[in-house]
N, C-alpha and C positions, 0 to 999 in steps of 0.2 A: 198531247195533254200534259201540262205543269202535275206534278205531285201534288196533291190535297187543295186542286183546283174547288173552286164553287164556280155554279154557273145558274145565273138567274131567270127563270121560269113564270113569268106574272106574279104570282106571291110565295112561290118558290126559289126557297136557294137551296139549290142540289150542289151534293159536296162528290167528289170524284177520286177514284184512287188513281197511282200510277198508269195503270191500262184505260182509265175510263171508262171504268164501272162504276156506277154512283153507289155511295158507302150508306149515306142519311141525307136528309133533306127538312130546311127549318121554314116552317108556313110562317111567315111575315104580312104583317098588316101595319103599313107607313111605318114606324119606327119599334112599332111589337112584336116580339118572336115569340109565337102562340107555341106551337108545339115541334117539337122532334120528333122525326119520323124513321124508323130503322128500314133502307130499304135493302138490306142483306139479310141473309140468313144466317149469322150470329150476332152474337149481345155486342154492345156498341160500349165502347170504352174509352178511349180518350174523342172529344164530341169537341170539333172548333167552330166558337158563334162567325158567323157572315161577317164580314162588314156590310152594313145598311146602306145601301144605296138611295137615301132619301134626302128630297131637299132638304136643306137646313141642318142636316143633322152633323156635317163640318164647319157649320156657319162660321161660331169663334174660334176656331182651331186654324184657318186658314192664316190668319192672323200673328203674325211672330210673337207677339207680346201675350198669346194668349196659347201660346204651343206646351206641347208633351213641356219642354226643357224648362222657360221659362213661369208657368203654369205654378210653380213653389219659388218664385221668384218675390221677394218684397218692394223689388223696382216696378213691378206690375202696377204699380196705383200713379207710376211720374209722368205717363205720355195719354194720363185716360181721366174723366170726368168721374167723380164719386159715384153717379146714378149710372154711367156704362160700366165701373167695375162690379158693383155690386148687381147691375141685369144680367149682365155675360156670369157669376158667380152664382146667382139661383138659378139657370139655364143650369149652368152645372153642375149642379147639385142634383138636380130634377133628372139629372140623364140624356143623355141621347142615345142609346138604343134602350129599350127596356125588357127583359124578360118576365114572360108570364109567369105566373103560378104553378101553372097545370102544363107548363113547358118542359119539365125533366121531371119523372118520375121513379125513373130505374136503377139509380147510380150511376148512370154515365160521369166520366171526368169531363172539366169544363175547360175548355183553352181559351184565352183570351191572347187577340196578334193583335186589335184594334188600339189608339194611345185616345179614342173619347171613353165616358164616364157612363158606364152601364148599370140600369136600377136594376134589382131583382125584386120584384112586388113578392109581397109576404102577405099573407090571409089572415093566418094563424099561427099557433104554437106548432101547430105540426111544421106547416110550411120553413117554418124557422128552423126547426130540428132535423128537416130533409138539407138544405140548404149549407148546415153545418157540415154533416156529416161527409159529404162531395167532396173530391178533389179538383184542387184548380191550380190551372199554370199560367202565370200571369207574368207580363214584360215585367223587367226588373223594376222599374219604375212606378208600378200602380202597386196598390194593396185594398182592403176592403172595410168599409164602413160601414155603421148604422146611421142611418137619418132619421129625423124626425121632424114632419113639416106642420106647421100649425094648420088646423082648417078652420077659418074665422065663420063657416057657414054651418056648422057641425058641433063647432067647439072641441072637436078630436084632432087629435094629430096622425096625420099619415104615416106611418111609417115601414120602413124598407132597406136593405142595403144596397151599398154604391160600392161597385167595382170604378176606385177613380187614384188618380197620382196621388203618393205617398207627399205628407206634410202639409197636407191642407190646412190646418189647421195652424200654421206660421205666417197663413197670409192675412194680412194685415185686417183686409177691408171683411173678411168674415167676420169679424166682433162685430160691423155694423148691424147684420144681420140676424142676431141672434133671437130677437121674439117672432123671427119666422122661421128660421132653420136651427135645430140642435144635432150635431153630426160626433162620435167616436170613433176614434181606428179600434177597430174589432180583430185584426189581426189575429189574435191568440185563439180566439174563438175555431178559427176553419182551420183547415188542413190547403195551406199555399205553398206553392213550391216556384220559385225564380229559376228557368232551365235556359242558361241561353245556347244550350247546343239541341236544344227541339228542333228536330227537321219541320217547319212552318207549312 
């Protein structure tokens, strides 16, 4: 058994230490990480999300033009149609994996090894202020947003933040989008740390 293996259970991802003892386990529903589940008997402290094993949820990442590297790239809009940069760009805004609410409630720290774009749904004022307060250790590359997406049914806007690549906001075709998506780097707001000597 690999170090800080996960090993998938029907809506279970059990995470595993060195010997093979499972540490925590994240209940998954297609692309939702409902809750953390401590299966040790002590407090859970640094917590790594799954990677999601759901259709679709690499769809535009497989895509070289739409990877981790070129993803803050402004040649992104030469080899693709106005209406597929900006589909593939509200896909990613919108997240591919998405964390619940009611998913971490204890302090656990958050690690992120994944290079897609993860929502955290927010409820409320508390939700936000839990949210803040966490540590996260995120690939050099990503940092953390607010979004805000119109709801033309509601007339509210959703909103949430996004664990997604740092300079989004340099890509071109997102001015298209703006009376549906309003998004800030929030950085300052959380306590994020870049480790790249994290044993993964």
């Amino acid at each position: 058994m690999t170090k800080n293996s996960f090993k998938k259970f029907g809506e279970l991802y059990i995470k595993f230490n060195q010997y093979g003892v499972p540490v925590y386990a994240f209940v998954v529903n297609g692309k939702r990480i409902l809750q953390c589940l401590n299966m040790s008997n002590r407090p859970l402290e640094d917590v790594m999300l799954p990677k999601i094993e759901e259709k679709g949820v690499d769809l535009y990442f497989n895509n070289e033009e739409l990877g981790r590297i070129s993803i803050c790239d402004e040649k992104l809009t030469d080899n693709f149609s106005h209406f597929e940069v900006t589909s593939a760009l509200a896909r990613y805004l919108k997240g591919c994996a998405v964390i619940d609410e009611n998913c971490f409630k204890r302090g656990e720290n958050i690690v992120v090894t994944t290079d897609y774009p993860i929502r955290i749904k927010i409820d409320s004022a508390q939700d936000e202020a839990y949210y803040k307060s966490i540590n996260y250790l995120l690939p050099e590359d990503m940092t953390i947003y607010k979004v805000q997406k119109a709801n033309s049914h509601s007339h509210k806007a959703d909103k949430y933040y996004l664990i997604a690549h740092k300079n989004l906001e340099k890509i071109p075709a997102f001015s298209y989008m703006q009376n549906e998506f309003s998004f800030e780097n929030c950085e300052r707001d959380f306590k994020i740390a870049h480790d790249k000597n994290y044993e993964f």
